[in-house]
TORKOL-4160 file (C-alpha; in steps of 0.2 Angstrom, whole numbers, padded with zeros to 4 digits, m for minus):
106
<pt num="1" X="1392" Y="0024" Z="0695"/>
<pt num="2" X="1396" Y="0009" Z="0707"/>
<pt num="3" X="1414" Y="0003" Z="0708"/>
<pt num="4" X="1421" Y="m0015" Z="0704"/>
<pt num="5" X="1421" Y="m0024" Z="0720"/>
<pt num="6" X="1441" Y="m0027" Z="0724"/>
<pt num="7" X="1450" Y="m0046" Z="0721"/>
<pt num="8" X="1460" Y="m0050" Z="0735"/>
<pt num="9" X="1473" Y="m0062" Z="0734"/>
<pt num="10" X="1477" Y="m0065" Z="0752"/>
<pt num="11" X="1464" Y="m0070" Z="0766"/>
<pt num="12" X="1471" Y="m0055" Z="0775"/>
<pt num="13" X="1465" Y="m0042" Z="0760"/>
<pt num="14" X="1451" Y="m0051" Z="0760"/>
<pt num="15" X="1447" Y="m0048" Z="0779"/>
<pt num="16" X="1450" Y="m0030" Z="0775"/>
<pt num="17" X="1440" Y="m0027" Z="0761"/>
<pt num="18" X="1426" Y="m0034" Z="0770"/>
<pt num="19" X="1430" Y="m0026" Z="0788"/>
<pt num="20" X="1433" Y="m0008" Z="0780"/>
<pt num="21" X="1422" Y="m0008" Z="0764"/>
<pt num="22" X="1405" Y="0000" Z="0761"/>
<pt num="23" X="1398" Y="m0014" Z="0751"/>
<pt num="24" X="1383" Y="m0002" Z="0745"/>
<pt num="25" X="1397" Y="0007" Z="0735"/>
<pt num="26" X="1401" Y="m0007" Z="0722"/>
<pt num="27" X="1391" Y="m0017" Z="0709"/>
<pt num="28" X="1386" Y="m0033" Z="0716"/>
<pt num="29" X="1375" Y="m0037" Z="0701"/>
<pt num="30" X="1386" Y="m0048" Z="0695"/>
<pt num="31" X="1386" Y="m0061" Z="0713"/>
<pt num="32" X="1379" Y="m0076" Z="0715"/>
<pt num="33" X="1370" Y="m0085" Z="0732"/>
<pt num="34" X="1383" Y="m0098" Z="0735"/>
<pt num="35" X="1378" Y="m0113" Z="0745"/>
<pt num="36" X="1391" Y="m0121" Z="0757"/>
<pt num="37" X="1387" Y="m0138" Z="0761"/>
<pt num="38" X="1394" Y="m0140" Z="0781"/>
<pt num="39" X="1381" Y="m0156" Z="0787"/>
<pt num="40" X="1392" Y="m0172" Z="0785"/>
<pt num="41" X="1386" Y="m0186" Z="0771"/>
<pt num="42" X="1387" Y="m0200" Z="0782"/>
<pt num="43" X="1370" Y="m0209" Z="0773"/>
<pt num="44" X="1370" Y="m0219" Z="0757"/>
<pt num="45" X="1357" Y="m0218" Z="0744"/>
<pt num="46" X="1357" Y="m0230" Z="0727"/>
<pt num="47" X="1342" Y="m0230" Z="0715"/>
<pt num="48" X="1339" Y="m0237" Z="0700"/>
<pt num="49" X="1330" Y="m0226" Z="0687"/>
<pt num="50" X="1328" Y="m0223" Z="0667"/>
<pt num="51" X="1344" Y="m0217" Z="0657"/>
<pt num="52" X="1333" Y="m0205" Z="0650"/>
<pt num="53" X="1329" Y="m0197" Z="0668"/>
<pt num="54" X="1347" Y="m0199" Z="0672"/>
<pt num="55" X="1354" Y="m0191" Z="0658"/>
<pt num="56" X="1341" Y="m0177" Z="0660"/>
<pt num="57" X="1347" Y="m0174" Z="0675"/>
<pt num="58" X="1365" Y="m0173" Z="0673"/>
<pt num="59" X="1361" Y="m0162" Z="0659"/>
<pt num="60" X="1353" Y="m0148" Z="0670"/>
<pt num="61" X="1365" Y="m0150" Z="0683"/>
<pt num="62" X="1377" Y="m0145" Z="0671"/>
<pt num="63" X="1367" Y="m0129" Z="0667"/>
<pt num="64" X="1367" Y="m0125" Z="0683"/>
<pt num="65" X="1385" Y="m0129" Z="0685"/>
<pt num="66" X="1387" Y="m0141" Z="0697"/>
<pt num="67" X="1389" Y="m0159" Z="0700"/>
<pt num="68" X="1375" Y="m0168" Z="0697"/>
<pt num="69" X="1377" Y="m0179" Z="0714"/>
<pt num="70" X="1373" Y="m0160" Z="0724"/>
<pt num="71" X="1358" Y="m0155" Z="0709"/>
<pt num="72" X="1351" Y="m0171" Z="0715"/>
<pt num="73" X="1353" Y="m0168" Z="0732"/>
<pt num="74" X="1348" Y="m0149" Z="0733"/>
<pt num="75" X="1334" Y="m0156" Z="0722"/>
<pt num="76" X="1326" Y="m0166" Z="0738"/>
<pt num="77" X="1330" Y="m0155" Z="0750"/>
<pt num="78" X="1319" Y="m0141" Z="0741"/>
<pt num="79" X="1307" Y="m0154" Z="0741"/>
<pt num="80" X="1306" Y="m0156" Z="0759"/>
<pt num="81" X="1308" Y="m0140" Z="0763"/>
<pt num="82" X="1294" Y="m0131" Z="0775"/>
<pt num="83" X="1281" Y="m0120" Z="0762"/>
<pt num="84" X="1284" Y="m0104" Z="0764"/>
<pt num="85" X="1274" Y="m0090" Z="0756"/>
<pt num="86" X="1288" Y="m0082" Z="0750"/>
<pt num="87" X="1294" Y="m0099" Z="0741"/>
<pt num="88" X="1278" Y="m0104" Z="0734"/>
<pt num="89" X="1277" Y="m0087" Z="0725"/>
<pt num="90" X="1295" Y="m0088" Z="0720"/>
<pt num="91" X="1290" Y="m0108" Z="0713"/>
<pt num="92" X="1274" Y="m0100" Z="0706"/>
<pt num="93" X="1263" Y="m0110" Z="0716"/>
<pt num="94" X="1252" Y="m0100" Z="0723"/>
<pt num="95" X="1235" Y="m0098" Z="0715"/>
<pt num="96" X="1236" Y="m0084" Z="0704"/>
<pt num="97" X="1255" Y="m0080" Z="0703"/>
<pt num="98" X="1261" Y="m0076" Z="0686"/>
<pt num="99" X="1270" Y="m0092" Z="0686"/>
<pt num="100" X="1255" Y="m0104" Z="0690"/>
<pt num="101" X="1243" Y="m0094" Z="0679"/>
<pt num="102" X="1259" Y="m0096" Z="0664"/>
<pt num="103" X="1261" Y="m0117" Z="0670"/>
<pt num="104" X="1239" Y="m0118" Z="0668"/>
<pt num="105" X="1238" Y="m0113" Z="0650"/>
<pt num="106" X="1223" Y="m0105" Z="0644"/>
């Protein structure tokens, strides 16, 4: 059985979890990818578009827990982002992926 991964309370605990643990021996089925934003904001975007789509928006980004200002943003940069073949089977948009065979319909 795989041990609880430790909670620090101190950046020095946390230094030493991390410099002395084997993290194979705790259950890290709980984490999640966390993305940290470093590239400064320094452009300006306004757009005008349907309350509806708005408001759809906002909903999701709650869902995903975020604000919806970054859901929008990590929205276009997926959408810019080189194909990969390990994203397009991931998106389901390689020919005969579960995910594009469920999105065709019978």
């Amino acid at each position: 059985m795989k041990r609880r991964l430790p909670a620090p309370r101190t950046d020095a605990a946390a230094a030493r979890v991390i410099a002395d643990a084997d993290l194979g021996r705790y259950d890290l089925s709980a984490m999640t990818p966390v993305r940290f934003e470093f590239a400064p904001k320094e452009a300006r975007v306004n757009m005008r578009m349907p309350g509806e789509l708005l408001g759809a928006v906002k909903a999701a980004a709650q869902e995903a827990r975020m604000p919806y200002q970054r859901f929008i943003r990590l929205t276009l940069e997926r959408a810019v982002a080189p194909r990969t073949p390990a994203r397009e089977r991931a998106e389901g948009t390689v020919p005969g992926s579960p995910k594009s065979r469920a999105r065709a319909g019978p």
